[in-house]
Backbone bond lengths (Angstrom), bond angles and torsions (degrees), N, CA, C in turn:
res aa  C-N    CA-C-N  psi(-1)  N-CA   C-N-CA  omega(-1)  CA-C   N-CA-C  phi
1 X - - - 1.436 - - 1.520 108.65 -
2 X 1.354 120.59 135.15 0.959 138.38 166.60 1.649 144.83 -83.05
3 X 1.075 148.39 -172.33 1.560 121.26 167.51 1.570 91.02 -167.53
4 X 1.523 111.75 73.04 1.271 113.34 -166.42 1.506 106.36 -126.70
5 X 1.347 120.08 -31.09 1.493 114.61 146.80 1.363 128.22 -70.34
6 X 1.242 126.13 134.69 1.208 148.35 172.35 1.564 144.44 -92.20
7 X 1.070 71.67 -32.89 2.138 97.32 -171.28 1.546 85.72 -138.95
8 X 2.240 105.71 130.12 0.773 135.64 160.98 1.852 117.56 -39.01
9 X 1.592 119.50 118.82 1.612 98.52 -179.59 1.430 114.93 -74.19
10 X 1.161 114.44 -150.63 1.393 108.43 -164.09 1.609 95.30 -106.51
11 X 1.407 128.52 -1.60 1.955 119.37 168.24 1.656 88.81 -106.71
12 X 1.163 158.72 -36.73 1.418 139.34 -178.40 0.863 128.38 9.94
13 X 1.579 139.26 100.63 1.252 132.54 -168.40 1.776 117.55 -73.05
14 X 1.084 104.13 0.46 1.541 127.08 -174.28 1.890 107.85 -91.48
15 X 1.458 124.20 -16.89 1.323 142.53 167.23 1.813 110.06 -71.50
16 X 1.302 108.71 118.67 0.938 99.79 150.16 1.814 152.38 -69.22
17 X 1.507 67.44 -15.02 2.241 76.50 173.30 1.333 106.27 -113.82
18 X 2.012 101.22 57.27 1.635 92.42 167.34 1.481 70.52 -137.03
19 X 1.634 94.09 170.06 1.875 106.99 -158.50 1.908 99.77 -88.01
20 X 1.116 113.63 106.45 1.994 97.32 162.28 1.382 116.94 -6.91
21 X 1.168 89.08 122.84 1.513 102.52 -172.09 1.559 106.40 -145.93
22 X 1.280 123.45 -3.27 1.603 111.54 -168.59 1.329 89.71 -128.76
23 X 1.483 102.45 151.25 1.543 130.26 169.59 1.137 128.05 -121.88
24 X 1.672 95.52 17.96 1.698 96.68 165.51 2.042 93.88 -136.88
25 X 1.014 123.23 65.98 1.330 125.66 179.54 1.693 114.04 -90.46
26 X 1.000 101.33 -41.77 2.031 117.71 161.94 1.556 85.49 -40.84
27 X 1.606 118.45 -90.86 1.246 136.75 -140.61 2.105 104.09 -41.12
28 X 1.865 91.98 -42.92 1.612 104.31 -150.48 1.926 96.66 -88.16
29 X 1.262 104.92 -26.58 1.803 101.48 151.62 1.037 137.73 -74.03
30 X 1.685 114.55 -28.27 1.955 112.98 163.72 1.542 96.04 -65.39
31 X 1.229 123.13 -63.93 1.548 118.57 176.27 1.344 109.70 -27.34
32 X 1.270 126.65 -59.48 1.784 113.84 -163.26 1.649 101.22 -86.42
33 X 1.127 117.94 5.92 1.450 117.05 166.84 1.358 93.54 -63.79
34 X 1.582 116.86 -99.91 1.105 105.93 166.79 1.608 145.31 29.33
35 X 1.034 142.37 98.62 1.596 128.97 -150.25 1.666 90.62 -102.58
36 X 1.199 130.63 6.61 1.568 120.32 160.34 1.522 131.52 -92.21
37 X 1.730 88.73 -24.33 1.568 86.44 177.09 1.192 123.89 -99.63
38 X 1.303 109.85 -164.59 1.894 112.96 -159.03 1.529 104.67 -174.78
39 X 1.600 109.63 123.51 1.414 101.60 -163.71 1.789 96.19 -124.34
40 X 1.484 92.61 127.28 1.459 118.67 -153.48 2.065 117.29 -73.84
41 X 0.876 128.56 96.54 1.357 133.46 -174.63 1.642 105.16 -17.99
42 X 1.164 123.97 116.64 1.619 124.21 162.18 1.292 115.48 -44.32
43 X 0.865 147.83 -17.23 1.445 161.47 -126.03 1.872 87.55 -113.94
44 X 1.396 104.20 -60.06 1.743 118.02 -179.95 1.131 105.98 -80.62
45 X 1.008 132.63 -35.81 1.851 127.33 -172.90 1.802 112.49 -57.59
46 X 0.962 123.76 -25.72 1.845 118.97 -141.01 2.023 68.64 -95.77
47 X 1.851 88.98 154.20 1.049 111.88 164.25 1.810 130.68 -52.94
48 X 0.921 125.33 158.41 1.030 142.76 -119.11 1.609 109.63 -141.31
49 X 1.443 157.50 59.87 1.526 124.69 -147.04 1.987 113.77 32.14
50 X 1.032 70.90 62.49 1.790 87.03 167.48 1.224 114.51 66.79
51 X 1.367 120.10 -13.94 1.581 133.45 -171.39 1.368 110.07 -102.21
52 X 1.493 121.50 147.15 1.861 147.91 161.34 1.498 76.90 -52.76
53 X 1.750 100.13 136.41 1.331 106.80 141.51 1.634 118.96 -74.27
54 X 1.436 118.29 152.49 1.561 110.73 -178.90 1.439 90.84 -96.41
55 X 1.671 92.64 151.52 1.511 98.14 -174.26 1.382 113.19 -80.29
56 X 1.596 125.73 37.75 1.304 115.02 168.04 1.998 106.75 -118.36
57 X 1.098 90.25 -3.61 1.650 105.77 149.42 1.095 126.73 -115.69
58 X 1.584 126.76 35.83 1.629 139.96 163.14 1.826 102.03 -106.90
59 X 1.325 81.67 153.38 1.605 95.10 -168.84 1.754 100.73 -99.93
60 X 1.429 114.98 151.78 1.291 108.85 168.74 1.438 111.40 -89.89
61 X 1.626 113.07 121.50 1.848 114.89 170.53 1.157 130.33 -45.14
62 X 0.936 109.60 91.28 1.898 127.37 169.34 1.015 126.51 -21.41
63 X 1.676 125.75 -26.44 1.156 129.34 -166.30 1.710 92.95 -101.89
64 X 1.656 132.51 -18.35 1.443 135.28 156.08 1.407 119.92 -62.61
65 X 1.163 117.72 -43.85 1.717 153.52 137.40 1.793 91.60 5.46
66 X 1.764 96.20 -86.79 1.103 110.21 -153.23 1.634 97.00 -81.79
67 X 0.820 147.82 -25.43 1.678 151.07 155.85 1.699 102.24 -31.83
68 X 0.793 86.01 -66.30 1.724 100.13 -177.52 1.268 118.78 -50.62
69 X 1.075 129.89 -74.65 1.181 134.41 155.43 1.419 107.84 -47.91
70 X 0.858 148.55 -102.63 1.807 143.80 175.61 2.142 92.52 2.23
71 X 1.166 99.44 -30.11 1.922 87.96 -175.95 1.122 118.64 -105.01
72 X 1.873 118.61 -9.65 1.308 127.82 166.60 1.423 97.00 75.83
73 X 2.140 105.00 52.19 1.684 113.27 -179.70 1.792 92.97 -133.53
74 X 1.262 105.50 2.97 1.998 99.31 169.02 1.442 103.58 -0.51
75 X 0.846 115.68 100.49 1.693 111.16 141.00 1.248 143.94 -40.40
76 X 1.164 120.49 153.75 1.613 112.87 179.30 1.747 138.63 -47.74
77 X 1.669 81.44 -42.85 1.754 115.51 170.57 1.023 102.49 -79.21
78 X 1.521 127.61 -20.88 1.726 107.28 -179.05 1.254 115.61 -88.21
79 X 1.889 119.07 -26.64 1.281 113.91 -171.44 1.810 101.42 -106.81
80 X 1.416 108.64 19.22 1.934 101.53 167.39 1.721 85.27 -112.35
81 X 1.488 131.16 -21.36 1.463 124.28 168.42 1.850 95.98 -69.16
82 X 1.126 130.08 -22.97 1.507 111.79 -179.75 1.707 96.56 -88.73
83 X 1.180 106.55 -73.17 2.048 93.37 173.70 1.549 122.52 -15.92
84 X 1.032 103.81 -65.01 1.802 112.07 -174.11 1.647 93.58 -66.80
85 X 1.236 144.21 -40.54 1.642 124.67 -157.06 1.187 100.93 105.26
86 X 1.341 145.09 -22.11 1.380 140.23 -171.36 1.676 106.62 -65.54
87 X 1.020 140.89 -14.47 1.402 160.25 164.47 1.399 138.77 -114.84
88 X 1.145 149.83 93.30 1.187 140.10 -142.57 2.015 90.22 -133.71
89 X 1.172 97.04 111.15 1.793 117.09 -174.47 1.397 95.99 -49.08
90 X 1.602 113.74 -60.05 1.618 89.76 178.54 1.377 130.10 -75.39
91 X 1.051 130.34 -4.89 1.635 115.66 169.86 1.372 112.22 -88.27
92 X 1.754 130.34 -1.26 1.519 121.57 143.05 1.247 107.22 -35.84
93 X 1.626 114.74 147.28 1.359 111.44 148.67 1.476 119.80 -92.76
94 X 1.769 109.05 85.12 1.683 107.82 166.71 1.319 137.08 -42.94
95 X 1.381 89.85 -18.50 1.693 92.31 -160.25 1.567 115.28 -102.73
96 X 0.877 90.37 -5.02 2.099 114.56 171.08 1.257 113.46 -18.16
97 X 1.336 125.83 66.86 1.575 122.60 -161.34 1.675 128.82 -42.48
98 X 1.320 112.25 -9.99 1.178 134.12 -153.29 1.557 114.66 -117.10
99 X 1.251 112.46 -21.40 1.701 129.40 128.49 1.304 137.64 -7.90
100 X 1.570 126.21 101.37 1.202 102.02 164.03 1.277 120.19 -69.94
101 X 1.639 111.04 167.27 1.527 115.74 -173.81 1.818 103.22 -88.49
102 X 1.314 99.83 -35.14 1.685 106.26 -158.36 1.611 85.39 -127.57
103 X 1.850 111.49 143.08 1.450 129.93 152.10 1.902 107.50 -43.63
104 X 1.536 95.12 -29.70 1.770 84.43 -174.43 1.608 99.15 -59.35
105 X 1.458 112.25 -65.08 1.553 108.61 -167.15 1.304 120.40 -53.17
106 X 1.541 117.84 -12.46 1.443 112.09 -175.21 1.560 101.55 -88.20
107 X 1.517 125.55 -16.47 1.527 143.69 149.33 1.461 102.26 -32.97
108 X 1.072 117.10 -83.01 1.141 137.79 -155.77 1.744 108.14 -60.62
109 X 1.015 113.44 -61.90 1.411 122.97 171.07 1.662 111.40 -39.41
110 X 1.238 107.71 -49.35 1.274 81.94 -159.52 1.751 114.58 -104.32
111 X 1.847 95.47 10.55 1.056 122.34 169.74 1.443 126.93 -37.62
112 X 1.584 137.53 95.66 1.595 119.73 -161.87 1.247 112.54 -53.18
113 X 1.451 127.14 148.72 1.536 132.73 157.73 1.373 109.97 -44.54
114 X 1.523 118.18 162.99 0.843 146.38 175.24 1.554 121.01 -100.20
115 X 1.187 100.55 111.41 2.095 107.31 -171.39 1.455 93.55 -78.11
């Protein structure tokens, strides 16, 4: 794992002014409850010269990053990525207006309507 994005991209499922798009958003917030896991920026995941990136050259999504912290849920990897230097809190972009604050709202958002 990496910590090389910083600033939320512009599809981030972690943005509020991007349209619902996931159908596993329950699943990928009990996960970041969790203080082991870490959910990896799309941006790093897609193949590669024909190849999966391995997830030890995937970056963790910034805009989960800042969720987390915004809820006072740092992760494990985020605060031994702050020990080692591999992370430096201020060059996140915290202030990402477009951010949810809480895993609940990123629940909620991308939560399907109701017929």
């Amino acid at each position: 794992m990496k910590f090389e994005i910083l600033k939320p991209c512009e599809h981030c499922p972690f943005r509020r002014d991007v349209q619902p798009f996931l159908n596993r958003a329950k699943s990928i917030a009990d996960g970041l409850r969790d203080d082991n896991n870490w959910f990896a920026c799309h941006e790093t995941t897609g193949a590669k010269n024909g190849r999966r990136v391995k997830p030890a050259n995937q970056s963790m999504c910034a805009g989960s990053m800042i969720v987390l912290w915004r809820s006072g849920l740092a992760n494990i990897g985020m605060r031994l990525a702050l020990v080692y230097g591999l992370l430096k809190r201020e060059t996140l972009d915290q202030k990402a207006p477009h951010v949810f604050n809480t895993l609940e709202e990123f629940e909620c958002h991308h939560r399907p309507e109701e017929q």
